[in-house]
ZADO-1210 file (C-alpha; in nm, 4 decimals, padded with zeros to 6 digits):
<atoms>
<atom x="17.1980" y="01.4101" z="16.0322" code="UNK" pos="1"/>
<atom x="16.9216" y="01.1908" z="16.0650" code="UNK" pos="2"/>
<atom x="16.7054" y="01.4282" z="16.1311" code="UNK" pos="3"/>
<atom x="16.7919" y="01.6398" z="15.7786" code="UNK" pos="4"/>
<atom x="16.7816" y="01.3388" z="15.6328" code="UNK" pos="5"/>
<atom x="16.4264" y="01.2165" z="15.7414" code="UNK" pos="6"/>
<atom x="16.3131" y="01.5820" z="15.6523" code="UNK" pos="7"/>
<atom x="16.4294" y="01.6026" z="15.2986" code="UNK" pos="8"/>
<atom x="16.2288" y="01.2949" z="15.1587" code="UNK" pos="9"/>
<atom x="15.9485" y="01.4096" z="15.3076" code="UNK" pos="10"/>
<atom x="15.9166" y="01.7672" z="15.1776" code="UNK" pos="11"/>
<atom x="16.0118" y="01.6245" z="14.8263" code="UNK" pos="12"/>
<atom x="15.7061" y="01.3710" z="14.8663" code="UNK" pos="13"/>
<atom x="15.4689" y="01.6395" z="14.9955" code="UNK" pos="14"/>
<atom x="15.5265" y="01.8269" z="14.6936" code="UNK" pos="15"/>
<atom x="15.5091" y="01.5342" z="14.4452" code="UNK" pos="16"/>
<atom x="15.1513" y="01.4413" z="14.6426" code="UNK" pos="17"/>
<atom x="15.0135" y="01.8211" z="14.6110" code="UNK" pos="18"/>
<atom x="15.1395" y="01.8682" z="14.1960" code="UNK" pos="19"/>
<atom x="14.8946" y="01.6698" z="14.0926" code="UNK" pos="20"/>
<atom x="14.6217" y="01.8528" z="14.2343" code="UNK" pos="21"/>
<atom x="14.6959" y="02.2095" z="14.1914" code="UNK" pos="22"/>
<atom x="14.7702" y="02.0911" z="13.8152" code="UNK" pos="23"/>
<atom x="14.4327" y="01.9170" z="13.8383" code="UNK" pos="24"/>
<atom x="14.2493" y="02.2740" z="13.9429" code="UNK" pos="25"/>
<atom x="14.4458" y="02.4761" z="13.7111" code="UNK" pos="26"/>
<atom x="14.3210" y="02.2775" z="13.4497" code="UNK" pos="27"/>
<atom x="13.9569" y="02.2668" z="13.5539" code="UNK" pos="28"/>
<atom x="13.9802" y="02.6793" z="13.6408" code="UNK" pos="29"/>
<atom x="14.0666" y="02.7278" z="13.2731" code="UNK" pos="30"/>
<atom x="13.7710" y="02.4961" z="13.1701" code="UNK" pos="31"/>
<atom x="13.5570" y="02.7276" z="13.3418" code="UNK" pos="32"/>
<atom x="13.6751" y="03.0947" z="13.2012" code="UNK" pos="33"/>
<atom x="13.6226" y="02.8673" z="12.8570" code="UNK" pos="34"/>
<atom x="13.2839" y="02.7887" z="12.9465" code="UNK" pos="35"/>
<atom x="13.2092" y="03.1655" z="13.0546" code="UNK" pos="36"/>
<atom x="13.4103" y="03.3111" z="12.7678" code="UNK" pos="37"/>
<atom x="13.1079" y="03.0733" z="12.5196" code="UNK" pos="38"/>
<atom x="12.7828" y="03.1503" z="12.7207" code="UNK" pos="39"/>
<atom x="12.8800" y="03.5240" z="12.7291" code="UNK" pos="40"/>
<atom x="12.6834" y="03.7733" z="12.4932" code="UNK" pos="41"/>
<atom x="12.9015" y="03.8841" z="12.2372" code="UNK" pos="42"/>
<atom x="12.9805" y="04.2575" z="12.2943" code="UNK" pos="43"/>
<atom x="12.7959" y="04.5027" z="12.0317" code="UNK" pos="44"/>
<atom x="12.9915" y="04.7552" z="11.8194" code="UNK" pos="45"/>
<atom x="12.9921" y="05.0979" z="12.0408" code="UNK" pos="46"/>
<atom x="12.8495" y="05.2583" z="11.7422" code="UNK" pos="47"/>
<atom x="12.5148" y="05.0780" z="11.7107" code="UNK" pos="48"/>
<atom x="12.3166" y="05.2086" z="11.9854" code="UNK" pos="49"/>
<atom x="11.9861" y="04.9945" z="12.1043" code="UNK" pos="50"/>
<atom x="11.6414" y="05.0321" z="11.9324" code="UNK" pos="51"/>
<atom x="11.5348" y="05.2046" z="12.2244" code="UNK" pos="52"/>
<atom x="11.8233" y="05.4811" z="12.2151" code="UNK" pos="53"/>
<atom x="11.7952" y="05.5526" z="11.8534" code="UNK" pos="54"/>
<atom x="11.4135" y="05.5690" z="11.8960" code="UNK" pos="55"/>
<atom x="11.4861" y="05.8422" z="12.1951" code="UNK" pos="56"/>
<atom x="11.7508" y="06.0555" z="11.9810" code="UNK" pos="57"/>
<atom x="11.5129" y="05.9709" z="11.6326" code="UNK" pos="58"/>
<atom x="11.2036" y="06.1804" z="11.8404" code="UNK" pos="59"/>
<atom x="11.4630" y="06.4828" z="11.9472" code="UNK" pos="60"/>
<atom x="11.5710" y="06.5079" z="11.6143" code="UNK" pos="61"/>
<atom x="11.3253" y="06.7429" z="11.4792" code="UNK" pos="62"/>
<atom x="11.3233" y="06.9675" z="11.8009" code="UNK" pos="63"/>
<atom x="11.6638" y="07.0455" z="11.7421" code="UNK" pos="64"/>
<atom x="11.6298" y="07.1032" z="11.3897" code="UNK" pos="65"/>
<atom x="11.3623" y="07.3442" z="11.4535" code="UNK" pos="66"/>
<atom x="11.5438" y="07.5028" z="11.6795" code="UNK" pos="67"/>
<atom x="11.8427" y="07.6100" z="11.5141" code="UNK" pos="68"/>
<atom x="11.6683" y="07.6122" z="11.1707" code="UNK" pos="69"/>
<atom x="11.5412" y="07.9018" z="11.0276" code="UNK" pos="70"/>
<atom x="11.2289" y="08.1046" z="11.1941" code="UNK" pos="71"/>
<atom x="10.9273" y="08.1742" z="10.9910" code="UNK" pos="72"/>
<atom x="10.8091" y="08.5280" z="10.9324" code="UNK" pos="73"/>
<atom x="10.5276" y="08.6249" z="11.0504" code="UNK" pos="74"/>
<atom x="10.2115" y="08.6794" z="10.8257" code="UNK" pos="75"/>
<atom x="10.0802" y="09.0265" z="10.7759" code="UNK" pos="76"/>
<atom x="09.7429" y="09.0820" z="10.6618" code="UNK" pos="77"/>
<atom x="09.6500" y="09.2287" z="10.3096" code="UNK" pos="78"/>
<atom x="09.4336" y="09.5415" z="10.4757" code="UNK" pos="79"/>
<atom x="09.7152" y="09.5744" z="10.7403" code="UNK" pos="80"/>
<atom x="09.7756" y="09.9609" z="10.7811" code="UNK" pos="81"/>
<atom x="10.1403" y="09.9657" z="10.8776" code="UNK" pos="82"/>
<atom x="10.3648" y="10.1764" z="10.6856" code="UNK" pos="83"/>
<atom x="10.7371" y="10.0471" z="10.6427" code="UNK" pos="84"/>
<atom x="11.0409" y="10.3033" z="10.6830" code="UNK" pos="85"/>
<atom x="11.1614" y="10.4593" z="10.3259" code="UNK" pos="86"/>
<atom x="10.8581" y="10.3335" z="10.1512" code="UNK" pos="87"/>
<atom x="10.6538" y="10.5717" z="09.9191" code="UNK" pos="88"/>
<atom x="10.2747" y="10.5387" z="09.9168" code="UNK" pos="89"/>
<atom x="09.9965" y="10.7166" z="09.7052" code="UNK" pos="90"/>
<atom x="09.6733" y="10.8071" z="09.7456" code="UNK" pos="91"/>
<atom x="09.4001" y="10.9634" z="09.5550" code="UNK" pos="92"/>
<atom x="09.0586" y="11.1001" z="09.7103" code="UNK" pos="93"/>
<atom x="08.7954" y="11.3642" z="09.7471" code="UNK" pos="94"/>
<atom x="08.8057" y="11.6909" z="09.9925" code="UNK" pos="95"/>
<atom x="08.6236" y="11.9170" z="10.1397" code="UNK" pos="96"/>
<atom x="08.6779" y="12.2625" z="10.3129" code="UNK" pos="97"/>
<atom x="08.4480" y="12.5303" z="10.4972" code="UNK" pos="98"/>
<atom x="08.6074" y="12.8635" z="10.5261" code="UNK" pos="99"/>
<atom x="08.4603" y="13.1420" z="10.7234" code="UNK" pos="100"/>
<atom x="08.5828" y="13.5262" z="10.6419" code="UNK" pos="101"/>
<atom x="08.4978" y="13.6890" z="10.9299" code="UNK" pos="102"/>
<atom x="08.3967" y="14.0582" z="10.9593" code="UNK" pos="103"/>
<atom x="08.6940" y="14.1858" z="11.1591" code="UNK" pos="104"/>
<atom x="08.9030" y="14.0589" z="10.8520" code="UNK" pos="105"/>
<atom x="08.6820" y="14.2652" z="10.6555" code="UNK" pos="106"/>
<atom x="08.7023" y="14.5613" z="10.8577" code="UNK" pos="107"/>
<atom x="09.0385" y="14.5784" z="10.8086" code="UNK" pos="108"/>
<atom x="09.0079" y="14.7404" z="10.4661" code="UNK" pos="109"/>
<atom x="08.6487" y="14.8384" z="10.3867" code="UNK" pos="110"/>
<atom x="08.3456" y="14.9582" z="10.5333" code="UNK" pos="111"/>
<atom x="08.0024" y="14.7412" z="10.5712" code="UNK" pos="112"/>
<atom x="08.0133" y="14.4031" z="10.4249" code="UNK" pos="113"/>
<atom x="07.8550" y="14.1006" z="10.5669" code="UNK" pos="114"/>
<atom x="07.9075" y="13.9952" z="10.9431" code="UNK" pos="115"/>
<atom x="08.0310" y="13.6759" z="10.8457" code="UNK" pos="116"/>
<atom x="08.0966" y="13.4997" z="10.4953" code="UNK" pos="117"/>
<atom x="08.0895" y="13.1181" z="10.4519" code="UNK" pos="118"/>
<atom x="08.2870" y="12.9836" z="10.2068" code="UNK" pos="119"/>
<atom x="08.2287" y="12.6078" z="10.1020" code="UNK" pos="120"/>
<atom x="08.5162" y="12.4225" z="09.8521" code="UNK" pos="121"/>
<atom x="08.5294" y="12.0714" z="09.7225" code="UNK" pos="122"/>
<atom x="08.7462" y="11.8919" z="09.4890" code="UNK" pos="123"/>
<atom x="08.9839" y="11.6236" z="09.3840" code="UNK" pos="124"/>
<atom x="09.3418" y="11.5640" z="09.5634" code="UNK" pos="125"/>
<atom x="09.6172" y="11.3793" z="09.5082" code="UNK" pos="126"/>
<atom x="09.8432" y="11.2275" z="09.8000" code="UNK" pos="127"/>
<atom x="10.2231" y="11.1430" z="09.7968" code="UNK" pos="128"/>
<atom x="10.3474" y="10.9761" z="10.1816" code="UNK" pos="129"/>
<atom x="10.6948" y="10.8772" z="10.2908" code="UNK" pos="130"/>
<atom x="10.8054" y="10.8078" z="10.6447" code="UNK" pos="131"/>
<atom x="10.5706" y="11.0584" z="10.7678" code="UNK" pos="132"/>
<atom x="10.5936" y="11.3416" z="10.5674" code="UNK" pos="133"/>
<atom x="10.2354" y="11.4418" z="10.2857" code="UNK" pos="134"/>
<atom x="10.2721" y="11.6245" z="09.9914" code="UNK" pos="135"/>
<atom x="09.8996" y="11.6489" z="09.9067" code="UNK" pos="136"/>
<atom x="09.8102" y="11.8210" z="09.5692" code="UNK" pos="137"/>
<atom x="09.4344" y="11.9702" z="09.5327" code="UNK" pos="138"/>
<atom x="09.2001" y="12.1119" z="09.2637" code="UNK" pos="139"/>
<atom x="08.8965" y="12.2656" z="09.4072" code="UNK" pos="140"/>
<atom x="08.6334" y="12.4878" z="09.3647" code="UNK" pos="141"/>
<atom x="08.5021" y="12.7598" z="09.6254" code="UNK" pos="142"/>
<atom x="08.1668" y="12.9485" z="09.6140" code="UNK" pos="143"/>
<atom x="08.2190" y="13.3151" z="09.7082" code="UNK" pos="144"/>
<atom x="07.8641" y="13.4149" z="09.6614" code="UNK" pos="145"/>
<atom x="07.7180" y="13.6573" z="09.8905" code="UNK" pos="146"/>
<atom x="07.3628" y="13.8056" z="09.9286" code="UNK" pos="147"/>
<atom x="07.3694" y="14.2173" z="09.8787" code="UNK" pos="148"/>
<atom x="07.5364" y="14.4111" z="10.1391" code="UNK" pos="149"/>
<atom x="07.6753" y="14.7662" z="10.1805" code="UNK" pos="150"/>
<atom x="08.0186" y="14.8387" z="10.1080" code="UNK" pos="151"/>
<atom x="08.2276" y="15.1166" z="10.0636" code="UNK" pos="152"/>
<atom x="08.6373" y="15.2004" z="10.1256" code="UNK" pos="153"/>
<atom x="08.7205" y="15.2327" z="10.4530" code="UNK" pos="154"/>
<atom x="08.8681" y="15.5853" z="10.4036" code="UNK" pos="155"/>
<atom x="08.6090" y="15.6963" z="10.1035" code="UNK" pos="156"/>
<atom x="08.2999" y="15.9794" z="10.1923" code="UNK" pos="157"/>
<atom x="07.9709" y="15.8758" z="10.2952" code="UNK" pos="158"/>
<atom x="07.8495" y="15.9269" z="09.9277" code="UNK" pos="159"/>
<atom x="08.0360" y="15.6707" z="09.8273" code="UNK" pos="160"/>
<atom x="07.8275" y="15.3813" z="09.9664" code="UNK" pos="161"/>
<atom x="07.7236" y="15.0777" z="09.7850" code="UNK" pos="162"/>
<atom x="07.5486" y="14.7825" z="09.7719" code="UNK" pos="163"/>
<atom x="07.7367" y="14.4780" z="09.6375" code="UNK" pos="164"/>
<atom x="07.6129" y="14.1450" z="09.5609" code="UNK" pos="165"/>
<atom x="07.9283" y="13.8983" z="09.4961" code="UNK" pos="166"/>
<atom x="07.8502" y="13.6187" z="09.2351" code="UNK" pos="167"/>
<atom x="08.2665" y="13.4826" z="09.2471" code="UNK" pos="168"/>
<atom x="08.3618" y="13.1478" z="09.2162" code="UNK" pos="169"/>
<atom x="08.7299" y="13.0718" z="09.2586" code="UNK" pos="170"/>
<atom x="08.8834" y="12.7752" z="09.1247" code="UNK" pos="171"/>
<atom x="09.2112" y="12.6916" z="09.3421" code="UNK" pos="172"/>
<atom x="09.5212" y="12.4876" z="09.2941" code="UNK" pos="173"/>
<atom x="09.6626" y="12.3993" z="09.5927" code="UNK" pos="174"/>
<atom x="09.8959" y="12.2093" z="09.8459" code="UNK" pos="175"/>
<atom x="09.9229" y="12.0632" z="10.1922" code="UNK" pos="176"/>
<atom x="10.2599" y="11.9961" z="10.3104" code="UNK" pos="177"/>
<atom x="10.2276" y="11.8181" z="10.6290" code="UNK" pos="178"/>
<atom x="10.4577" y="11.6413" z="10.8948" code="UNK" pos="179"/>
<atom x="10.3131" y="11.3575" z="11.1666" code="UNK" pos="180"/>
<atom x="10.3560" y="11.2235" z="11.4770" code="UNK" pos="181"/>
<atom x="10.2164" y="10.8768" z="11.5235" code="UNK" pos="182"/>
<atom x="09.9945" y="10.7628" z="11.8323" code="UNK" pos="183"/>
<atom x="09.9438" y="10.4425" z="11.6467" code="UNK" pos="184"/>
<atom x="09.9512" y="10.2435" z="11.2961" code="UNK" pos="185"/>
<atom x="09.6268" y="10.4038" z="11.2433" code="UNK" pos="186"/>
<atom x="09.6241" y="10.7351" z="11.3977" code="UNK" pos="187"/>
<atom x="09.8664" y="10.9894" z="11.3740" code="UNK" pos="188"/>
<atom x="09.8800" y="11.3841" z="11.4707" code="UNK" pos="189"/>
<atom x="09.9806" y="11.6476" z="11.1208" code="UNK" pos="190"/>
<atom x="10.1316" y="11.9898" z="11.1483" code="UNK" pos="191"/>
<atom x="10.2150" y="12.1761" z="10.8598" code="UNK" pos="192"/>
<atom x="10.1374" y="12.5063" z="10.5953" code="UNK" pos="193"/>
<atom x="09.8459" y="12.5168" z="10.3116" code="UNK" pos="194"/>
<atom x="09.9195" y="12.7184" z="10.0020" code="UNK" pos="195"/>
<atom x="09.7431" y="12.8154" z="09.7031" code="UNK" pos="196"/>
<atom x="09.6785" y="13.0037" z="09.4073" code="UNK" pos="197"/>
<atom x="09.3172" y="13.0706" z="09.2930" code="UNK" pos="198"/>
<atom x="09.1390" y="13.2177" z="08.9560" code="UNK" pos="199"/>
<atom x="08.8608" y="13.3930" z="09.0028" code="UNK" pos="200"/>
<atom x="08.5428" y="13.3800" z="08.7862" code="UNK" pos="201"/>
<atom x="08.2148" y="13.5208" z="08.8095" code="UNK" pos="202"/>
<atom x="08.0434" y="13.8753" z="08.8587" code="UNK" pos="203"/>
<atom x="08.0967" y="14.1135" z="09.0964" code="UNK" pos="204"/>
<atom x="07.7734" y="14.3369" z="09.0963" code="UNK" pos="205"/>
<atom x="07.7676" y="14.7493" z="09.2153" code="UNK" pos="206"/>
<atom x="07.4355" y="14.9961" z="09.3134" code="UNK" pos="207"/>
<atom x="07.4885" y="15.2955" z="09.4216" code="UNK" pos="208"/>
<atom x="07.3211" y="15.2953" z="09.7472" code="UNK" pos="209"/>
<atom x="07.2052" y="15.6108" z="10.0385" code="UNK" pos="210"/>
<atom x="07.0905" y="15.5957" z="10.4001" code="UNK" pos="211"/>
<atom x="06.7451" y="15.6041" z="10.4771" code="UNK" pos="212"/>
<atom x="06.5233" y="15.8803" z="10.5267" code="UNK" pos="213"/>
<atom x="06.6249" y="16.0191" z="10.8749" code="UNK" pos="214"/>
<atom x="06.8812" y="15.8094" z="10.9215" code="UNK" pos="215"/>
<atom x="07.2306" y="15.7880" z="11.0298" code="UNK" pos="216"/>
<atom x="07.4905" y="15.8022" z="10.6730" code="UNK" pos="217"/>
<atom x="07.7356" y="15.6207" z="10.9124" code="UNK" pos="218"/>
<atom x="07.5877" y="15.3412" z="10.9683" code="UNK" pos="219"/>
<atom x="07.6073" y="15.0469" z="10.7528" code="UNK" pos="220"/>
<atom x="07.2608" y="14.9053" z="10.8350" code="UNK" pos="221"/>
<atom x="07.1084" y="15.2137" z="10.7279" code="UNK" pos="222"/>
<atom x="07.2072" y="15.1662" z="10.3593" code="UNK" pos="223"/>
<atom x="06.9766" y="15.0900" z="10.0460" code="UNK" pos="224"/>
<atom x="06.9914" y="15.1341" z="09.6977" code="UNK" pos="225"/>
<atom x="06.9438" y="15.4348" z="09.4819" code="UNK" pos="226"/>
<atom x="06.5701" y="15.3888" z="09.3550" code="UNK" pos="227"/>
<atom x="06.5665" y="15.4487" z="08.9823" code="UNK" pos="228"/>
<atom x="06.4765" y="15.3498" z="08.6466" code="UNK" pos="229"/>
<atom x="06.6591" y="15.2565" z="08.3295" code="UNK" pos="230"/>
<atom x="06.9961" y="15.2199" z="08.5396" code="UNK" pos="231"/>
<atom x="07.0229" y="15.6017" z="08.6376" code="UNK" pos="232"/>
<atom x="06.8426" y="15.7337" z="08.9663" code="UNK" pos="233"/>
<atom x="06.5571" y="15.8915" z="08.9566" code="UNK" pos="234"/>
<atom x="06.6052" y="16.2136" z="09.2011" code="UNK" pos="235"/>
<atom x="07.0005" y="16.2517" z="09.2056" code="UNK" pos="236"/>
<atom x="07.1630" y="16.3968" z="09.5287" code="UNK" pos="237"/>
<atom x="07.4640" y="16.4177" z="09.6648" code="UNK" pos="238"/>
<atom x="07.4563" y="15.9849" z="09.7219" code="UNK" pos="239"/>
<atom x="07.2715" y="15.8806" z="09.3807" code="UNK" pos="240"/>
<atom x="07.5094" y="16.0633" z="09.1842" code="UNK" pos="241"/>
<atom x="07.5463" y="16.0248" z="08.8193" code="UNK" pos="242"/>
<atom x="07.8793" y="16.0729" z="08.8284" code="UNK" pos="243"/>
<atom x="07.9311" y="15.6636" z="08.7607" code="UNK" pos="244"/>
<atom x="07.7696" y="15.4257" z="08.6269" code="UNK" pos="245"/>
<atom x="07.6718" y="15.1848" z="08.9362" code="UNK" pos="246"/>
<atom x="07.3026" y="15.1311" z="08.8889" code="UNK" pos="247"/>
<atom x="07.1155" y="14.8822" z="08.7138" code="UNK" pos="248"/>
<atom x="07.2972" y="14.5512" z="08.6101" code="UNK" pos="249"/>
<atom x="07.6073" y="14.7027" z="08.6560" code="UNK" pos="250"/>
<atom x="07.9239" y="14.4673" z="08.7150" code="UNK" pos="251"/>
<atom x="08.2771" y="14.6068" z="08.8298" code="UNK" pos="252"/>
<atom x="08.5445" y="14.4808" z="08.5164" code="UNK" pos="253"/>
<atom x="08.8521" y="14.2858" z="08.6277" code="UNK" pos="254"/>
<atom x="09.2439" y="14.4020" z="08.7080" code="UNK" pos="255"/>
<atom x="09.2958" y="14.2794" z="08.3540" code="UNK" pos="256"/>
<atom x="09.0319" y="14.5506" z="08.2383" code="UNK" pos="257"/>
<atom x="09.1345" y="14.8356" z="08.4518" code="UNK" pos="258"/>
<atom x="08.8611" y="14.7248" z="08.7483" code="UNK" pos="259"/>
<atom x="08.8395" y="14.6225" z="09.1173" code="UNK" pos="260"/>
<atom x="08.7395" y="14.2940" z="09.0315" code="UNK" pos="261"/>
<atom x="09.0412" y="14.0119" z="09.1546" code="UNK" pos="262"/>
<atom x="09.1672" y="13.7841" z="08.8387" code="UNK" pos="263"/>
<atom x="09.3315" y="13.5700" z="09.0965" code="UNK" pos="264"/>
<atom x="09.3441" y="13.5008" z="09.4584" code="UNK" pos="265"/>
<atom x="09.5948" y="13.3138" z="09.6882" code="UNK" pos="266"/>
<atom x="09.5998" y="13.1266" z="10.0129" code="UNK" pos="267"/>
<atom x="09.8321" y="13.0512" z="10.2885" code="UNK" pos="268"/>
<atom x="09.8424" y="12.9459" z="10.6282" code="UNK" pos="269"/>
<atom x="09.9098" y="12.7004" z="10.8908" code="UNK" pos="270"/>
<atom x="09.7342" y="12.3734" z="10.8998" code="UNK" pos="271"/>
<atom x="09.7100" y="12.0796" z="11.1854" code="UNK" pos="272"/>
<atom x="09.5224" y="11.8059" z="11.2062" code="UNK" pos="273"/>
<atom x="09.4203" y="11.4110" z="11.2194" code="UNK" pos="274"/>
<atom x="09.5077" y="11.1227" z="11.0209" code="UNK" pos="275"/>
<atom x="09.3039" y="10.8024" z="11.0139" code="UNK" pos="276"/>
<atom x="09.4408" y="10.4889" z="10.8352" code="UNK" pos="277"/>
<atom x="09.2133" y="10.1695" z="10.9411" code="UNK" pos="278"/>
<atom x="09.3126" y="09.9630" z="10.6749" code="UNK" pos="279"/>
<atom x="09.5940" y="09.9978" z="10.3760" code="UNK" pos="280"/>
<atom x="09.3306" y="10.1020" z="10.1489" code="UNK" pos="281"/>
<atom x="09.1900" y="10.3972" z="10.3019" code="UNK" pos="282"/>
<atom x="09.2914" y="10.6643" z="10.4651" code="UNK" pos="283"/>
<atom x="09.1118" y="10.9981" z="10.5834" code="UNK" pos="284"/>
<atom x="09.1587" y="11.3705" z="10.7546" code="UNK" pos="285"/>
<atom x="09.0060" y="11.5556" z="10.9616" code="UNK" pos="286"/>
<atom x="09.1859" y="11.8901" z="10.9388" code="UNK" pos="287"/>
<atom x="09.1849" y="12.2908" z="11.0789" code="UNK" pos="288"/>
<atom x="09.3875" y="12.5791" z="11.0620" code="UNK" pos="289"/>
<atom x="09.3919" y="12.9824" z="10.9432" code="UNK" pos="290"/>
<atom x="09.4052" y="13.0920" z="10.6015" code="UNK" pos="291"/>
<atom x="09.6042" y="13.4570" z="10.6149" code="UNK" pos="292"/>
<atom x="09.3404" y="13.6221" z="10.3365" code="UNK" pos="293"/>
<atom x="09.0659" y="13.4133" z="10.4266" code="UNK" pos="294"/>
<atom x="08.9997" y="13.3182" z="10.7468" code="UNK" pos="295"/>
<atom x="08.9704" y="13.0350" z="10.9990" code="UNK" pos="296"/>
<atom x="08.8709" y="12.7114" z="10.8064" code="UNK" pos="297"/>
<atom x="08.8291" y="12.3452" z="10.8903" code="UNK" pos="298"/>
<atom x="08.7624" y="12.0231" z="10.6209" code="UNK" pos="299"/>
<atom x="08.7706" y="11.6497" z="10.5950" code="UNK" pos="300"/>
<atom x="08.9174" y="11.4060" z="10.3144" code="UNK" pos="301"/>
<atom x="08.9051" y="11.0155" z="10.2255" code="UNK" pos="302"/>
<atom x="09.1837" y="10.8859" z="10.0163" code="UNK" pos="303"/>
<atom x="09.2696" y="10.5098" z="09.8544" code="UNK" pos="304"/>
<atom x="09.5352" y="10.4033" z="09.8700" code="UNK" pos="305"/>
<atom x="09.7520" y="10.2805" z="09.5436" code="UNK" pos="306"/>
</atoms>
């Protein structure tokens, strides 16, 4: 008893002696969070970011705009020779062709004639291009002039020899119809036909003509013309004949007139060549082939372009 009474009073006056003092710290703890809770920095609204960050996302800015902005085309030169897909383009120039009829060709029908004839034409064309594919129009005129020679059918009698002088000159419309196949922008490879229809002018001149003295009749080499005067031989045999008219000035009439002479002429064949575009405003040819009535042939052109 005395014991639990000794012990009560004092635990009551321990705790009386320690209130003040854990009071007293409480007090001076919260004085402190006070003084923490002033000095602090007041805390910045999330959505204003420093200086420094907005100066970092102010500089990436534009690279992401040009990024996923719109890319610039690229810049193609006025003189640029590129063709685009569907696109028609024009072009208006100047040709030339050398055509060579050679004797074999000749031989086919007649007897004699020249061993080979060259053939020159020239003239104005007209060019019409899409994805590849020329339709060239052409007016030109050919010289079929040919120094005397002897001719006759290949069938006819040796008494029918003659020498002919051909003063023709065709004037041909014409056209070139020619696919490609492109190496480059400027070079490409054309394969196609050549047509045309001619209309022949000029004189077609006729001697009767013999062999030589002591020659062979066969033989076209050995040929000449019936000496004469006035037009009509002077000795006639069985070659100076005047059963005709061939001597002198004489000139074989056209179809139209009930001649030999051709009032027109055509032209056909295959045609290859190559194409040359260096720049948008010009464009050339280099070109060969085989005309069917004519012969082998080969010819350059320059165009502009429209």
């Amino acid at each position: 008893m005395r014991v639990r009474s000794f012990a009560s009073p004092a635990l009551l006056l321990s705790l009386l002696a320690f209130a003040p003092v854990a009071s007293a710290q409480a007090t001076e703890e919260k004085k402190d969070d006070a003084k923490k809770a002033e000095t602090a920095p007041a805390a910045e609204p999330k959505k204003d970011a420093p200086a420094a960050a907005k100066k970092d996302e102010d500089e990436k800015e534009p690279v992401t705009k040009a990024h996923v902005g719109p890319v610039e085309e690229e810049k193609v030169s006025s003189s640029d020779p590129r063709e685009e897909a569907g696109k028609t383009y024009y072009f208006v120039g100047l040709r030339y062709r050398q055509t060579f009829l050679p004797k074999f060709m000749l031989g086919l029908f007649v007897a004699g004639g020249p061993s080979t004839v060259s053939i020159p034409s020239f003239g104005i064309e007209g060019t019409m291009r899409k994805d590849g594919f020329d339709t060239t129009l052409h007016l030109t005129y050919a010289d079929w002039g040919m120094e005397p020679f002897p001719f006759k059918g290949k069938d006819e009698a040796n008494t029918a020899w003659e020498i002919v002088e051909s003063r023709l000159k065709l004037i041909n419309i014409g056209v070139d119809l020619l696919w490609g196949t492109e190496f480059s922008k400027m070079v490409s490879f054309q394969y196609g036909i050549t047509a045309g229809l001619s209309a022949v002018i000029g004189d077609l001149a006729r001697v009767q003509g013999r062999p030589k003295a002591g020659t062979n009749p066969d033989e076209p080499d050995n040929i000449e013309k019936c000496p004469g005067a006035n037009g009509q031989p002077s000795a006639p045999d069985q070659y100076c004949a005047r059963d005709n008219d061939h001597y002198g000035d004489y000139t074989e009439k056209s179809w139209f007139n009930g001649g030999k002479k051709p009032n027109i002429y055509a032209s056909f064949g295959p045609q290859l060549g190559f194409r040359f575009k260096p720049v948008k405003q010009f464009m050339t040819r280099v070109f060969f082939g085989w005309d069917l009535f004519s012969g082998p042939f080969f010819g350059i052109n320059g165009n502009y372009g429209l």
